[in-house]
C-alpha positions as CSV (number, residue, x, y, z in Angstrom):
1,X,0.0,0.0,0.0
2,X,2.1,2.9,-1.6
3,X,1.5,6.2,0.0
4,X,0.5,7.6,3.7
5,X,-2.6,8.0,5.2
6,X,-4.5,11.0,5.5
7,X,-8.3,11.0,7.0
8,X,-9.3,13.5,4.7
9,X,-8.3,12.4,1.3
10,X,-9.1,8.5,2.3
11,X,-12.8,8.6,1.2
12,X,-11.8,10.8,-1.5
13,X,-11.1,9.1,-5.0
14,X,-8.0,9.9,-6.6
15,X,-7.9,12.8,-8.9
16,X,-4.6,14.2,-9.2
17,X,-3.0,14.8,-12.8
18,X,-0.2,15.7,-14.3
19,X,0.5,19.0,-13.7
20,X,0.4,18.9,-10.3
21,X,-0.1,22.3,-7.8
22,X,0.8,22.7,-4.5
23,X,-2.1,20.6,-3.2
24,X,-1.8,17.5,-5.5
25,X,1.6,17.1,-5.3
26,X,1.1,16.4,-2.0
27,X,-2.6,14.5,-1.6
28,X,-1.5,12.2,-4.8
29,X,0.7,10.2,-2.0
30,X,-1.9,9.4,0.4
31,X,-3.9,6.4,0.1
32,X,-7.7,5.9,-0.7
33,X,-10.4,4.0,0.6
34,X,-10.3,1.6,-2.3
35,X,-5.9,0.8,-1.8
36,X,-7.3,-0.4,1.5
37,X,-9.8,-2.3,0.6
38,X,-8.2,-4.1,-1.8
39,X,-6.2,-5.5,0.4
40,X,-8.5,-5.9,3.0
41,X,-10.7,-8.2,1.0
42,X,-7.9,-10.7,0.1
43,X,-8.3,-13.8,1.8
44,X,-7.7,-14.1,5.6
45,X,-4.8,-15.3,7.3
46,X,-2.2,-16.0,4.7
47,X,0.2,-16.5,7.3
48,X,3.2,-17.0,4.1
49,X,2.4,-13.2,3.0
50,X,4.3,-9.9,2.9
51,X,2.8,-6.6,2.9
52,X,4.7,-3.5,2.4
53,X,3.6,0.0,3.5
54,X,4.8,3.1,3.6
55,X,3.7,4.4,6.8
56,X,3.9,2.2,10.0
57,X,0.9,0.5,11.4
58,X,-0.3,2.6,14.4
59,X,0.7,1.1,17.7
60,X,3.5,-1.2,16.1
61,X,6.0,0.4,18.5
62,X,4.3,-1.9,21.3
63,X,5.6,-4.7,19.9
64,X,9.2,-3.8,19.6
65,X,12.2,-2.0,21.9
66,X,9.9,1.1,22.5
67,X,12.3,2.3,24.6
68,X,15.4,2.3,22.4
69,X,13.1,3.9,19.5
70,X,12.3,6.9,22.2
71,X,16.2,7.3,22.6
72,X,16.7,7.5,19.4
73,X,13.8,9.5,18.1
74,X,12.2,11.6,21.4
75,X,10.5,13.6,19.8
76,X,8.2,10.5,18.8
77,X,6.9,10.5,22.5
78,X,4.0,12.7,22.1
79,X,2.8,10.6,18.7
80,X,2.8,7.7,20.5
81,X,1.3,9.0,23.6
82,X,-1.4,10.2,21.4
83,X,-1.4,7.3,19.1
84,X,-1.2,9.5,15.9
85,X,2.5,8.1,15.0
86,X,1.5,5.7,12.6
87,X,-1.8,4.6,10.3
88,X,-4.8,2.7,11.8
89,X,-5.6,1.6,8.2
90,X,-2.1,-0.3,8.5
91,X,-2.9,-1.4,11.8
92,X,-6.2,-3.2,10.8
93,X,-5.1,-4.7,7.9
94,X,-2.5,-6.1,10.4
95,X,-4.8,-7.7,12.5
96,X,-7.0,-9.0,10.0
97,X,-4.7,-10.9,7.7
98,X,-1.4,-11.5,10.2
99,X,1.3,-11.8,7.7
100,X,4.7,-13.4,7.6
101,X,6.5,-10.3,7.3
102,X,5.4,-6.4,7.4
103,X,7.8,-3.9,6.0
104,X,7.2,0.1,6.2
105,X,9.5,3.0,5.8
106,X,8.2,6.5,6.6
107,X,10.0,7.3,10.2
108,X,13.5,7.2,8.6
109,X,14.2,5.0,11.7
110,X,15.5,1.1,11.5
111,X,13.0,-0.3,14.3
112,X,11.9,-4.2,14.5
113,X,8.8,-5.6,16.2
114,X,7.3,-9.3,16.5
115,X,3.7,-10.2,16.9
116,X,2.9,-13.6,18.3
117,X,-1.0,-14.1,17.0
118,X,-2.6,-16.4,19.6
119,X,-4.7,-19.1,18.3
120,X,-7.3,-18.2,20.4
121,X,-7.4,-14.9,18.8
122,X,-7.4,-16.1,15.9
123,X,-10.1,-18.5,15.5
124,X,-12.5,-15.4,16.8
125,X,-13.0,-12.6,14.4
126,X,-15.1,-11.0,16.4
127,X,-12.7,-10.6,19.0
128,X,-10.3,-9.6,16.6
129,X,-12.9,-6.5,15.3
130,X,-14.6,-5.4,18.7
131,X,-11.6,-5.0,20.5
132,X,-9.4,-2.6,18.2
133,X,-12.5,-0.7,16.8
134,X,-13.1,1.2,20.5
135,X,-9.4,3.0,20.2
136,X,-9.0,3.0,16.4
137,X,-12.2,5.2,16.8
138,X,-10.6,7.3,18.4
139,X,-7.4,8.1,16.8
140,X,-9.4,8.8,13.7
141,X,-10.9,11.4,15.8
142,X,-8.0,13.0,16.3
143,X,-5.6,15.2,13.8
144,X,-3.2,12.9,11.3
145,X,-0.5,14.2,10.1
146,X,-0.8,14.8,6.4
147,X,3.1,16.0,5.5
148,X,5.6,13.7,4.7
149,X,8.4,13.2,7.5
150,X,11.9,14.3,7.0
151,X,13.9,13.3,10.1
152,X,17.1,14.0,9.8
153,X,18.0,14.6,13.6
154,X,19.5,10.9,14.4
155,X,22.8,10.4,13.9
156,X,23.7,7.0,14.9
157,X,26.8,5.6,16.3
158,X,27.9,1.8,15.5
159,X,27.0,1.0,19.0
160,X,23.7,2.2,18.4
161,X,23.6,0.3,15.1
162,X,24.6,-2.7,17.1
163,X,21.8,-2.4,19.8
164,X,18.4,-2.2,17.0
165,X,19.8,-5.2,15.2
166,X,19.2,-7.1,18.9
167,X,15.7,-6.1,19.5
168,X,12.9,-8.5,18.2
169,X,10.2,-8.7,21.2
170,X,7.9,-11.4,21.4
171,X,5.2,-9.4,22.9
172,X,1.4,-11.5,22.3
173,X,-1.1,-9.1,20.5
174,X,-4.5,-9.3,21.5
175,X,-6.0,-7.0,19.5
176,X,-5.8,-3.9,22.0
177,X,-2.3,-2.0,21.5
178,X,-3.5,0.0,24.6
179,X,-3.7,-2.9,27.1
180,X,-1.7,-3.2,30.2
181,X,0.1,-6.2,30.7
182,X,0.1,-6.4,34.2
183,X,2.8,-8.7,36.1
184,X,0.8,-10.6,38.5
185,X,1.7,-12.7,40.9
186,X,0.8,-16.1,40.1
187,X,1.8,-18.1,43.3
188,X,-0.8,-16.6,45.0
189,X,-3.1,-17.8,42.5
190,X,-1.6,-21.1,41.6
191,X,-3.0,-23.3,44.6
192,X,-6.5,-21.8,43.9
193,X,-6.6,-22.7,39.5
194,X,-4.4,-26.0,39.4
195,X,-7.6,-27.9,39.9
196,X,-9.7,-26.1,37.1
197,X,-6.4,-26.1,34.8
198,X,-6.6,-30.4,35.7
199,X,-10.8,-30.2,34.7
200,X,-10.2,-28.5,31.5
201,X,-7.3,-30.2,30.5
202,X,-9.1,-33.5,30.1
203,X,-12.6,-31.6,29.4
204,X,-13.5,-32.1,25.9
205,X,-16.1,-29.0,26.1
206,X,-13.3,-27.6,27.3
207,X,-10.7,-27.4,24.8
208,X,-9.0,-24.2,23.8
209,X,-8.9,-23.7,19.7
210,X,-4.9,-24.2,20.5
211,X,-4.7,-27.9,21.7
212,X,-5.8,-30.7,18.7
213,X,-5.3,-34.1,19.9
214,X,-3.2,-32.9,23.0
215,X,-0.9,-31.5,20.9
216,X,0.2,-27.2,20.6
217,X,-0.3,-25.4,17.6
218,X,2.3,-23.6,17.4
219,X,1.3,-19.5,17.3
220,X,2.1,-17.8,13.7
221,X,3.9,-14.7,13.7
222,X,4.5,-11.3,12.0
223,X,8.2,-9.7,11.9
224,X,7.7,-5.9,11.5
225,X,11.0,-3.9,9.7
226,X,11.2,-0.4,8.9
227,X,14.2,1.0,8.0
228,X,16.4,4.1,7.6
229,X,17.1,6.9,4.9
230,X,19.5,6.2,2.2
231,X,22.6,7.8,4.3
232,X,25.8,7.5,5.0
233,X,26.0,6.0,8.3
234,X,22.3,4.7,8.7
235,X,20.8,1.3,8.5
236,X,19.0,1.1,5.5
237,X,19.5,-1.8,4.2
238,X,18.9,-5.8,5.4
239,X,18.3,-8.8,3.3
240,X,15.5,-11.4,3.9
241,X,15.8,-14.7,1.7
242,X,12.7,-15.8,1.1
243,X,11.9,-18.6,-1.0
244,X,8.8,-19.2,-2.9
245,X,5.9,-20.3,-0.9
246,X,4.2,-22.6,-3.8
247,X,6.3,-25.0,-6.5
248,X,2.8,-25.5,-8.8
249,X,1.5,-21.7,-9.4
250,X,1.5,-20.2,-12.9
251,X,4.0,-17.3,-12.1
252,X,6.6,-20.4,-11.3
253,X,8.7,-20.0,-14.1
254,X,10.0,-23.1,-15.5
255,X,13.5,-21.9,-16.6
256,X,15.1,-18.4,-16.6
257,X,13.4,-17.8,-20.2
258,X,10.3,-18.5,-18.3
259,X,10.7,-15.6,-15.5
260,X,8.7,-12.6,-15.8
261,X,6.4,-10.3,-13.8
262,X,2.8,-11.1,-13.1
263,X,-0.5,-9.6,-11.9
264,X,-1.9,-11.2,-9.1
265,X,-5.6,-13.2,-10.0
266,X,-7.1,-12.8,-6.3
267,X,-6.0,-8.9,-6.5
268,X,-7.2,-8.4,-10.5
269,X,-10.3,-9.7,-8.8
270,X,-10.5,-7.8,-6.0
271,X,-10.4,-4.3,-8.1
272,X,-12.7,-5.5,-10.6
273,X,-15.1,-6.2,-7.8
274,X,-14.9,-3.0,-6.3
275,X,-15.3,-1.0,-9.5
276,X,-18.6,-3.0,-10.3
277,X,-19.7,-2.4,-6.2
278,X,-18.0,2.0,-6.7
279,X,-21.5,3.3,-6.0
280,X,-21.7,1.2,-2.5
281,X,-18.1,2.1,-1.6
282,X,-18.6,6.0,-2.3
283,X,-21.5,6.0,0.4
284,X,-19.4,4.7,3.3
285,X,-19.3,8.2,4.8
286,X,-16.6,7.7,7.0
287,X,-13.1,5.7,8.2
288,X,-14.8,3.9,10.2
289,X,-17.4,2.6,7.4
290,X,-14.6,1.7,5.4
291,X,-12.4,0.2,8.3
292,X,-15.1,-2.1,9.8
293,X,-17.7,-2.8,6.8
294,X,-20.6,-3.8,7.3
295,X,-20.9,-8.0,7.4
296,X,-23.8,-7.7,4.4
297,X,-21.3,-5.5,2.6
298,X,-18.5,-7.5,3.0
299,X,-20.1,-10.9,2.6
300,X,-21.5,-9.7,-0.6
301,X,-18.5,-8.2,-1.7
302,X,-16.2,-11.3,-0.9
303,X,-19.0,-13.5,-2.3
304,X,-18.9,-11.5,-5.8
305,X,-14.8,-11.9,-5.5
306,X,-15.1,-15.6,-5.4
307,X,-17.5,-15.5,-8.3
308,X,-14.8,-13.7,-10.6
309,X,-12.1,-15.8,-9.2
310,X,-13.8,-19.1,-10.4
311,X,-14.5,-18.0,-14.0
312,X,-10.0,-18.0,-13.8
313,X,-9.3,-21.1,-12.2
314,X,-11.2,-22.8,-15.3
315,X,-7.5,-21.6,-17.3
316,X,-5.1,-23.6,-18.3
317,X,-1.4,-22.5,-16.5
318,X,-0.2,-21.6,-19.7
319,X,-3.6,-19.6,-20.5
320,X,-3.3,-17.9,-16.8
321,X,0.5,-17.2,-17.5
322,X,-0.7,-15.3,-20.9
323,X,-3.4,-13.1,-19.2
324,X,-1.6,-11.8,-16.4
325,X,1.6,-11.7,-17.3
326,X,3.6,-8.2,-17.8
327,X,6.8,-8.7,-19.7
328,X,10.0,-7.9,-18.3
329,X,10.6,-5.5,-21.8
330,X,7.6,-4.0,-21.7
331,X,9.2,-1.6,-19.2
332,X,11.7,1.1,-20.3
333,X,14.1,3.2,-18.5
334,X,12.5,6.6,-17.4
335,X,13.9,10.4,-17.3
336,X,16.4,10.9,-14.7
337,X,16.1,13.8,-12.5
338,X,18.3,15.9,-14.3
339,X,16.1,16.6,-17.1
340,X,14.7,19.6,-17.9
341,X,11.3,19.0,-19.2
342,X,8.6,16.9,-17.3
343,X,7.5,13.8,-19.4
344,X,4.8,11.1,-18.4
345,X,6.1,7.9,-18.5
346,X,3.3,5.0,-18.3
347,X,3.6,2.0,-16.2
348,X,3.1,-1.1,-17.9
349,X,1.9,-3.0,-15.0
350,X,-1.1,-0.1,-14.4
351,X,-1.5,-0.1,-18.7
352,X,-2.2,-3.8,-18.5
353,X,-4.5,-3.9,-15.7
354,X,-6.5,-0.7,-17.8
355,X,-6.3,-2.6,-21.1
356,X,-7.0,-6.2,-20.3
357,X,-9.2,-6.2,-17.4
358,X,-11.0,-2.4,-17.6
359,X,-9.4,-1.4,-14.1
């Protein structure tokens, strides 16, 4: 999800063209109701996903070395005290599909978090909604910062550089960023619950969504990494390997002839649905409406999605590898920065999705 968000220009549609003024040049970087939704709407807990965003998903920081961010970046305290450092949009997309890995830029900050998603959790989506709509609420209440940020105040040491690449906390998420996690004392406790932990153990009625068989599922994760400006002395840069997470899908080139660039079928879908469904989407009337849509909206919606996808899995791989493929030399080098007059350069990824699918 390119871009930042804004609460005034997200239930706007885009219409910012080339030239730009003063105001487009700045509102043609925040994201719309319709960049959420599209990812929103892809299918739930595809725990082998990444998701990129610019911006950081508000109340991320829990999750990490909070207090070695502040060190580094204290003027941050006040956001985060107010919750208005990073994007509620980010956050609930988040919590709805847990990815593998997150990756955001924005603070000009290296900062890593890790999000253990109990099962428990996760088997309820209505936990997961009712207990982050009551704060999200209220941050997009409150002012968000519509200008880019340009922090150039940090200048880090090696030691310091040292330190960040140590943090990864494990904190569970429960949906709440705001909740105390209070340290109790569980021998006082522990003579008065060892009998009803024995009960339930063995109780079939019992059985938390977490135990199959009297085994553990293990609890899936997301690893959040945002990292620096492009600086001397900074850490922006870091290198995942990640390998491919299926051996039999149509973008699974064959040789090195074979390797090329392809649209995604769920997320051709997903935009065609939502131009077909634009008049419902235009009267949501607010963030909220668009963050937690309705269940008859969003069942019909995701019904229609599943409708479109079916009409493609009737295609042959080589058939699916045809339509949404975007060939590596259909894309050209563009003007550097050095040249005097502004041309428009088209992307053939956005061309094809126009051309072959009306998007």
């Amino acid at each position: 999800m390119s871009g930042i968000f804004n609460e005034h220009n997200f239930m706007k549609p885009s219409f910012e063209n080339v030239p730009f003024n003063n105001s487009s040049i700045r509102s043609i970087y925040h994201y719309r109701r319709t960049d959420f939704l599209s990812l929103y709407l892809m299918s739930e807990h595809k725990h082998d996903s990444i998701i990129m965003t610019h911006d950081w998903p508000e109340g991320i920081y829990e999750y990490g070395n909070t207090g070695e961010l502040l060190r580094r970046k204290p003027f941050f305290r006040k956001d985060i005290q107010t919750h208005t450092l990073g994007s509620v949009p980010a956050m609930v997309l988040l919590q709805k599909l847990k990815p593998k890995k997150w990756y955001s830029a924005h603070l000009h900050v290296k900062f890593k978090a890790k999000i253990v998603w109990n099962n428990e959790l996760e088997s309820s989506h209505l936990n997961e909604q009712s207990a982050v709509q009551e704060i999200n609420s209220k941050i997009l209440q409150q002012k968000i910062n519509d200008d880019e940020l340009d922090i150039d105040l940090c200048d880090l040491s090696s030691e310091d550089d040292d330190q960040c690449d140590s943090v990864a906390a494990t904190k569970p998420i429960n949906g709440n960023p705001d909740e105390i996690d209070l340290d109790l004392d569980i021998s006082d406790t522990e003579e008065n619950t060892s009998e009803s932990k024995d009960q339930s153990a063995t109780d079939p009625n019992n059985m938390s969504p977490s135990k199959v068989l009297d085994k553990e599922i293990p609890p899936t994760t997301t690893e959040f990494l945002s990292l620096d400006k492009c600086l001397p002395r900074r850490q922006f840069l870091e290198i995942d390997d990640i390998g491919p997470t299926s051996t039999t899908h149509y973008s699974v080139p064959q040789s090195r002839e074979e390797a090329e660039i392809y649209l995604d079928e769920e997320m051709v879908c997903i935009k065609q649905i939502l131009k077909y469904h634009h008049r419902q989407i235009q009267q949501l009337s607010s963030p909220q409406e668009v963050l937690y849509l309705s269940p008859e909206l969003e069942s019909e919606l995701r019904r229609d999605i599943e409708a479109a996808r079916s009409k493609y899995r009737k295609l042959s791989r080589d058939q699916k590898r045809s339509l949404f493929c975007v060939r590596r030399d259909s894309f050209c080098r563009v003007a550097g920065h050095d040249e005097e007059n502004v041309v428009l350069h088209s992307n053939p990824h956005t061309q094809r999705l126009y051309k072959v699918f009306g998007i």
